[in-house]
N, C-alpha and C positions, 0 to 999 in steps of 0.2 A: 201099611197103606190099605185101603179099603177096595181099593180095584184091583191090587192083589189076593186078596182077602177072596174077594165073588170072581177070580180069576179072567178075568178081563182085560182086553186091551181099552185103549184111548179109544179107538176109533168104537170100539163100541160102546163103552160109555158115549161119547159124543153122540152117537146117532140115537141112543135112548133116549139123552137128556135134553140135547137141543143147544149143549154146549159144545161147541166149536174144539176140537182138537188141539189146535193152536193152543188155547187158553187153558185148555185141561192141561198140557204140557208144560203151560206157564205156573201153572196153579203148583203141581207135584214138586215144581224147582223149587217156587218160592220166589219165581221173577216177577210175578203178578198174585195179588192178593184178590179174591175171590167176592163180587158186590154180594150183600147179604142173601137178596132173591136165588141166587145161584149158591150157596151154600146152603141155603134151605132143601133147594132144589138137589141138590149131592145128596143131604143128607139124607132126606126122601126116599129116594132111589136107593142107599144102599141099604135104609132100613136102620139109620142111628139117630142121634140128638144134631143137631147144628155143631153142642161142646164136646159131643164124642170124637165127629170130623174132627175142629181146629185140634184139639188134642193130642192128635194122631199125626197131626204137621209138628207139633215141637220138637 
């Protein structure tokens, strides 16, 4: 996972990106699927592809 990777919590991805804690937590589970803008926006942030992300979730 990518936020282990740049060894970060939730909470600071969230206040980077603007994405809510809640949903980043939802996202890692797999309870909620991520809208495209916010996976750009991940992917952005960590410095990969959009298909590196989803990838990384299989």
């Amino acid at each position: 996972m990518e936020r282990f990777k740049k060894n970060m919590t939730q909470q600071e991805v969230s206040k980077a990106t603007g994405i809510s804690y809640s949903m980043l937590s939802k996202y890692e589970r797999n309870v909620a699927k991520p809208k495209e803008d916010n996976l750009k926006m991940l992917a952005e942030f960590y410095g990969i592809t959009v298909e590196e992300l989803t990838e990384d979730n299989r």
